[in-house]
Each structure stands twice: as C-alpha cells, then as structure tokens.
C-alpha positions in Angstrom: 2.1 -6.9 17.3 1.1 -3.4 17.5 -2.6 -2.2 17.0 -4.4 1.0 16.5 -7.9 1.8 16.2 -9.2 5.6 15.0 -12.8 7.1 15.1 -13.7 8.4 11.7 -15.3 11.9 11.8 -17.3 14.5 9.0 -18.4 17.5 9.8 -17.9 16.9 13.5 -19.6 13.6 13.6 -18.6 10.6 14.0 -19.4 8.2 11.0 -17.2 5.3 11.2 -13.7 4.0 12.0 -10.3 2.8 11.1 -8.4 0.0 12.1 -4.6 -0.7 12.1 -2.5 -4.0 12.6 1.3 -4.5 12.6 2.2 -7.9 13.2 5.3 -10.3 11.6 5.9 -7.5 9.5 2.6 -7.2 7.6 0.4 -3.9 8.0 -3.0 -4.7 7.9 -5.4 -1.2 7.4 -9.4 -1.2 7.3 -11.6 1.6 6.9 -15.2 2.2 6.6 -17.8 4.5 7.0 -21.7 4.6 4.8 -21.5 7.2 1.9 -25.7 7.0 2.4 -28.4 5.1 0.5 -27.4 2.4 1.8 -24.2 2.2 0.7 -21.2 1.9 2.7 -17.2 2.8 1.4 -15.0 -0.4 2.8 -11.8 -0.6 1.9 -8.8 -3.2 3.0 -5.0 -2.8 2.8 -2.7 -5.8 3.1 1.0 -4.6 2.7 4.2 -7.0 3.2 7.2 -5.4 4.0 11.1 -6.7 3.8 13.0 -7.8 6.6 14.2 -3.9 6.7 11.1 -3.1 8.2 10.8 -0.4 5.5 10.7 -2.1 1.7 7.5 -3.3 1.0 7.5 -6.6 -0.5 4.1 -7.3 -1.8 0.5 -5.9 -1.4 -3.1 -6.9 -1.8 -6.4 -4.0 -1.9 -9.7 -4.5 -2.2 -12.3 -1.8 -2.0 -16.7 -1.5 -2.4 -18.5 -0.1 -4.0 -16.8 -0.1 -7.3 -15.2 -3.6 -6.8 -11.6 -2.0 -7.0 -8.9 -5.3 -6.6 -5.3 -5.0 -6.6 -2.4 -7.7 -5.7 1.3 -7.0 -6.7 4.2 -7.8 -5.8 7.1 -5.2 -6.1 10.2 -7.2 -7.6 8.2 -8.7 -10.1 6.2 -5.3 -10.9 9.3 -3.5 -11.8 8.6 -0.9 -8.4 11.6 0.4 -6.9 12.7 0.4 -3.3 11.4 4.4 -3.2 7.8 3.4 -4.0 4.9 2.5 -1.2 1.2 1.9 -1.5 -0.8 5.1 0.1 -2.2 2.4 2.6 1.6 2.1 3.8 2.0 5.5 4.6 1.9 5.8 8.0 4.5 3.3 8.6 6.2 7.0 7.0 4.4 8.9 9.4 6.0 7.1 12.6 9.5 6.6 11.1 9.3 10.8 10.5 8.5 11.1 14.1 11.1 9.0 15.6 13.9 9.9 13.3 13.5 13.2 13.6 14.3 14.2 10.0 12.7 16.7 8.5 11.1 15.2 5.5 11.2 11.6 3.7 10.6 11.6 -0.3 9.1 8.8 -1.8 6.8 7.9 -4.7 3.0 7.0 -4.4 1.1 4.2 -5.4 -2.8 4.1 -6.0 -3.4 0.8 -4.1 -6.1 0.1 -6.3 -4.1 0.9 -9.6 0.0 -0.1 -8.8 0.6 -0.7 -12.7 -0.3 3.0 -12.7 2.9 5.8 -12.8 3.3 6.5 -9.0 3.3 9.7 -7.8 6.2 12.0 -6.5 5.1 12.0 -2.7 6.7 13.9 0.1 6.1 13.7 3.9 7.4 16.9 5.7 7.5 18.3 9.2 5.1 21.9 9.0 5.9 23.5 12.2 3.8 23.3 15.5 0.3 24.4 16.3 -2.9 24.3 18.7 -5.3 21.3 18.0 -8.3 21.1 19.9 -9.0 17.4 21.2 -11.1 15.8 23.3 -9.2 16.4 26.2 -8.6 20.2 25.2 -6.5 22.0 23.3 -3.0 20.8 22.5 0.1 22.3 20.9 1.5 19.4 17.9 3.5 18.7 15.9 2.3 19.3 12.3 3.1 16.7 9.3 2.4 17.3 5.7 1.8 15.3 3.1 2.3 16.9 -0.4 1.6 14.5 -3.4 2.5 16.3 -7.2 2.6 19.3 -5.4 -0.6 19.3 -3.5 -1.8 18.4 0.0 -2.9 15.1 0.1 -3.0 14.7 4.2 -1.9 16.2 7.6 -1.4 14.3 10.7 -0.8 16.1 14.2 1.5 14.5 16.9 2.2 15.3 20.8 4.9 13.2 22.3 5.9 11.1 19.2 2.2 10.0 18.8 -0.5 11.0 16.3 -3.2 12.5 18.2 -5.4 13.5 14.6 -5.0 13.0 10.9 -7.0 15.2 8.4 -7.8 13.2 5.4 -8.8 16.6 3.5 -11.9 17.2 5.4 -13.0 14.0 7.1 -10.2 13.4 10.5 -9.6 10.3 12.4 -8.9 10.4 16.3 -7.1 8.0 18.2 -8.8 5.7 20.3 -8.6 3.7 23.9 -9.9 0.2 22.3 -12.0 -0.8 19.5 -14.6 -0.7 21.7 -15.0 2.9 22.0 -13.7 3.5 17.7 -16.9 1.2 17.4 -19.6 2.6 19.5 -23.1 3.7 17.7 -21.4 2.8 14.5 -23.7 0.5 12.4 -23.3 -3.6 12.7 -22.5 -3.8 9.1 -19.5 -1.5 9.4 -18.3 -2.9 12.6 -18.8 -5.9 11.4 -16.2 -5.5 8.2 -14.1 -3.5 10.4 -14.1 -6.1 12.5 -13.4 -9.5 9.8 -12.9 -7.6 6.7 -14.6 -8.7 3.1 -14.4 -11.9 4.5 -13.6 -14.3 2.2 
C-alpha cells in the first residue's frame, strides 16, 4: 500500500487537504477544502485498475455540493484502454517520471460525467525550473498537463517525486503524515478526509 497526503493551498493559505491511497490495485483520492458560507467542496475518487497496473477497470465518484454521482465500469461503457478518469491521473504523473518518456497521450474523463465524450489529454515533460518550497528554493522538473489544447495542471518533481502540483491557481504540497496535511483545518473536513461520505 502506498499513501500520500497533500496540504491544499489559495492564495498562499492553507485551506484544506488531499489524500491518496494505492492499495490491491485500487486508487483511492479525497479532497476537500470550504468554498465559504458554510459550504464545503468534498469530492471522492474510487478507481479500479487491471492487473497491468495501468487499464482502469471500473470507477465510482461522488462529489458535494451539487450531489454529482458517477459509477462505470469501462468494458461495459464502451471506454477504450486509452481513456482514464482525471482522478487517475497521477498514477500518469508517476509512470512519466519513472519511465522517463517525454510525454504519454491519453483521453480524459469527467469523473462525474464518463458517458460524456472524453477529452484528448496529454501529459508532457516542460523543462526544468526554480520552485520555492518550504525548505527553499528548488530546481524541478516541470510536467504539463494540456487537455483540448489548454493547461489543465502542472506538477513539479525533484528526485522522481512531486514536490508541488498547481491545480490552476490553488497548489497542493506534499506532506510528512496526515497529521501535519490536517492541522488547523476544520473537523468537518478532516473528518471526510478522513472516512469519506461515509456511507
């Protein structure tokens, strides 16, 4: 099993957190963070993959407020081999960095519509450049993620490992433990981030 947690930032604050599990091959992905007025955006990603380690078999989504709810399964949808649910992509994002290709083409899903046409997707390698961290600045590996022709995404890596991911203007930072992803974030967020919708 393999687990990753990620503070959630705007504007340079910290406003909630994301949390990654990979485990019998099954990626499980949470976010959340409050939009204000009490509401919070919570969103769940279930995704199945093949023996392969890289089809995706089936996947489940579920996201508040707008009570968005998704569950396919690829065969019987008709989806190639070539499509993934967003939530999948950084399964992408690893196999890019330890391949060492240059780019990997695929077509997009919207996890919350997968009837919908997917998208033509592709995840690129953009060069190297200075990213200021916590621990200073650092020089990374830039990765690009261009959907119908427009930047959807960037992600940063030193050393084979994504140190920052810009979600086109909120980022998400790698953290220790879900301890410190959680700290002075509100119970009701930790709490789905945590034990998801929970039923």
């Amino acid at each position: 099993m393999t687990e990753r947690w990620e503070s959630f930032h705007e504007a340079g604050r910290k406003v909630g957190a994301l949390w990654r599990r990979f485990e019998d091959g099954v990626l499980t992905t949470r976010i959340a963070f409050p939009l204000g007025d009490g509401e919070d955006y919570r969103a769940e990603s279930v995704i199945a993959f093949e023996g392969d380690g890289v089809t995706w078999a089936a996947a489940r989504y579920r996201q508040d407020p707008g009570g968005a709810a998704a569950d396919v399964t690829r065969a019987a949808a008709g989806l190639g081999a070539d499509t993934l649910p967003s939530f999948g992509e950084f399964r992408l994002v690893l196999d890019l960095l330890g391949s060492g290709a240059d780019s990997v083409t695929f077509r997009r899903l919207d996890d919350a519509d997968p009837a919908g046409e997917p998208r033509r997707a592709v995840l690129s390698r953009a060069g190297t450049e200075t990213v200021g961290l916590a621990a200073g600045p650092r020089q990374c590996l830039r990765l690009d993620l261009v959907v119908d022709g427009e930047r959807a995404g960037s992600h940063w890596a030193d050393a084979g490992s994504v140190v920052k991911s810009d979600w086109l203007g909120a980022a998400s930072y790698p953290e220790a433990s879900a301890g410190e992803a959680l700290a002075g974030l509100p119970p009701r967020i930790v709490g789905f981030l945590r034990d998801g919708f929970g039923d």
